[in-house]
N, C-alpha and C positions, 0 to 999 in steps of 0.2 A: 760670644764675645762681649764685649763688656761697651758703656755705652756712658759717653761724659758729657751730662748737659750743662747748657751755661747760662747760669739764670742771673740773679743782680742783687745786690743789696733791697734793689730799689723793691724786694717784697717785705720788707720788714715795714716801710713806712714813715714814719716820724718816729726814730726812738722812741722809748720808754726811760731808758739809762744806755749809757755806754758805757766802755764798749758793749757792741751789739754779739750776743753771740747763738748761737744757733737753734737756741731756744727760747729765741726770744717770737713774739708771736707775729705771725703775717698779717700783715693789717696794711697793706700796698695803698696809696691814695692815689696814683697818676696811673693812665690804662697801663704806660709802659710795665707798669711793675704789677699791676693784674693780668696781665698776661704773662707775666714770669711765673707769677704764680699758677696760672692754671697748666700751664706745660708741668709745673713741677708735677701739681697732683696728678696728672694725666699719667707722666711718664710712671711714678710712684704704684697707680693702678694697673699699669702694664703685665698681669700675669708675671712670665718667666722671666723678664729681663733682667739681666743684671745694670743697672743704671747707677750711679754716682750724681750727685750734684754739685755745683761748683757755683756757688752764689760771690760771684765777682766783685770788687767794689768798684774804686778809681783807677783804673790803668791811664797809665802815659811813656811816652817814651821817645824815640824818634820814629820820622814817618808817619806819626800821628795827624788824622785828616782835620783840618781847621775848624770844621763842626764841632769839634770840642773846645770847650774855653781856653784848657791852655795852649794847645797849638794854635786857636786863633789871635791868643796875645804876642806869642812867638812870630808868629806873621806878619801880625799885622805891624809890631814894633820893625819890622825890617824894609815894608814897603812903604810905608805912607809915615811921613814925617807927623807933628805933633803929638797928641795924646791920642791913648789906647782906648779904646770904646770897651767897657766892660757891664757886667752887671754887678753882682754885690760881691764884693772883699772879705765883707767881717761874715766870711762863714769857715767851718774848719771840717778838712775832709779825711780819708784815712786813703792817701797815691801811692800804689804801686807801681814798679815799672812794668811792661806791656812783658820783658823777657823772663822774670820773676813770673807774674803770673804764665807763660806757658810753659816754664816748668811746673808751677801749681798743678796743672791742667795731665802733665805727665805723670805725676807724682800720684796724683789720684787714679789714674787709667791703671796705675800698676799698685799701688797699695792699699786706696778707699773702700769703705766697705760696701758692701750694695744696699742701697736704699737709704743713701745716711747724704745729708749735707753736708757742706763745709765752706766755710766761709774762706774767699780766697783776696786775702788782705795783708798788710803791714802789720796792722794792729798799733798806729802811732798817728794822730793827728794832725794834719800840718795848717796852718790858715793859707786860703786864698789871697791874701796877698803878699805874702811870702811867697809864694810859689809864684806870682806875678811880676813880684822883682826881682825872680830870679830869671826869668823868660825873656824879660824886656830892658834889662839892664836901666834898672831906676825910672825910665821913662812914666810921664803922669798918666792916670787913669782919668776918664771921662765917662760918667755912670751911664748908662743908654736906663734910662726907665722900660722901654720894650724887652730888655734882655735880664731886668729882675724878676722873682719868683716870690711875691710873697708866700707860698707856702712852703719855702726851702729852711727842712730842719735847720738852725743853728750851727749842730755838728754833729757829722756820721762817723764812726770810730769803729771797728770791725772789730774781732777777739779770733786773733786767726790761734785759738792754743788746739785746736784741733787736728787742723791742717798739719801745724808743727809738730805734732808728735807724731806724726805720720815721717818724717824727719826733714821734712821740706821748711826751707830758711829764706826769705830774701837774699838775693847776694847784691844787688846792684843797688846804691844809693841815690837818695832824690836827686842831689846833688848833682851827681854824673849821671843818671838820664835824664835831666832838664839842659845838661849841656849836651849833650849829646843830640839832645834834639834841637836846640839854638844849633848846632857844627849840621847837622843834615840839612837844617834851610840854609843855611850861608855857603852848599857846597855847588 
C-alpha cells in the first residue's frame, strides 16, 4: 500500500528564488523544518516502500485552530474589541485552503510517483496583510514585537506545476475560505 507523508515547505529554508520548486535545495533553518526533513530522508531510505511526499505550504480554512495567525486574527477581531495584536504584515505567502490541500493529499495517494516530491501549493503569493483585512474586516493591527521573526523569509511562493500535472487544481478561492472561516467563528 502506498504511504503519503506530510512534510512542509518549511525544508526548503529561506528561498533561493521563487517560486520554490522541488528542486530547489533543502537547507531548513528552524528544528521544525529539520525535522521535516529528516522524516523525508528516512522514509526515502525505507527499502520497499512505496512512499510519496507532500511538502505542504499554507493551509487555512475554516476550523482552523487559533495557533495559526490567521485564525488568531479571525478571533481575535470577534472577541476583544480594539486592535489586533499581530506580528509582521509585510511578508508574502503562497495560502491554500486546508480542502484543496486534502484533495492534494488524495490526488497524490492515487496518482504520485513513489519516491518523488511535490509541492502542495497555490503557486500565487498573497501578503499578510491582505489576508488580515480580510479576516478582521479593517480592524487595526498592533505589532507584538514577541510574535515577530526576524528570520522570516520575505516571500514563500511554492511552484505547485508538478502537483498540477498530476491533474489536481485548487478549486476553492482565498476569498471564500477566509469567509468561510470568519461564518464558522461567528456560528
Amino acid at each position: 500500500s502506498r504511504v503519503v507523508v506530510a512534510s512542509s515547505c518549511h525544508v526548503y529554508g529561506a528561498p533561493l528564488a521563487t517560486p520554490i520548486s522541488e528542486e530547489h535545495p533543502l537547507q531548513p533553518e528552524s528544528t521544525y523544518g529539520l525535522s521535516k526533513k529528516a522524516m523525508e530522508e528516512a522514509v526515502l531510505e525505507a527499502g520497499n516502500v512505496d512512499v510519496v511526499i507532500a511538502r505542504l505550504f499554507h493551509l487555512v480554512g475554516p476550523g482552523q485552530p487559533n495557533a495559526f495567525a490567521v485564525a488568531s486574527w479571525a478571533q481575535q477581531s470577534r472577541e476583544f474589541p480594539g486592535p489586533v495584536t499581530v506580528g509582521s504584515l509585510d511578508l508574502e505567502r503562497d495560502y491554500l485552503d486546508v480542502r484543496d490541500g486534502a484533495a492534494a493529499l488524495v490526488t497524490l495517494a492515487q496518482r504520485g510517483a513513489t519516491k518523488q516530491a511535490y509541492n502542495v501549493c497555490r503557486g500565487e503569493g498573497v501578503s499578510l496583510r491582505w489576508m488580515f483585512e480580510q479576516v478582521t474586516g479593517g480592524r487595526e493591527a498592533q505589532v507584538d514585537p514577541e510574535r515577530q521573526r526576524t528570520d522570516d523569509p520575505p516571500s514563500i511562493v511554492g511552484d505547485p506545476r508538478k502537483l498540477k500535472a498530476l491533474t489536481w487544481t485548487p478549486e476553492v478561492s482565498l476569498v471564500d475560505s477566509l469567509a468561510e472561516m470568519s461564518q464558522y467563528l461567528d456560528a
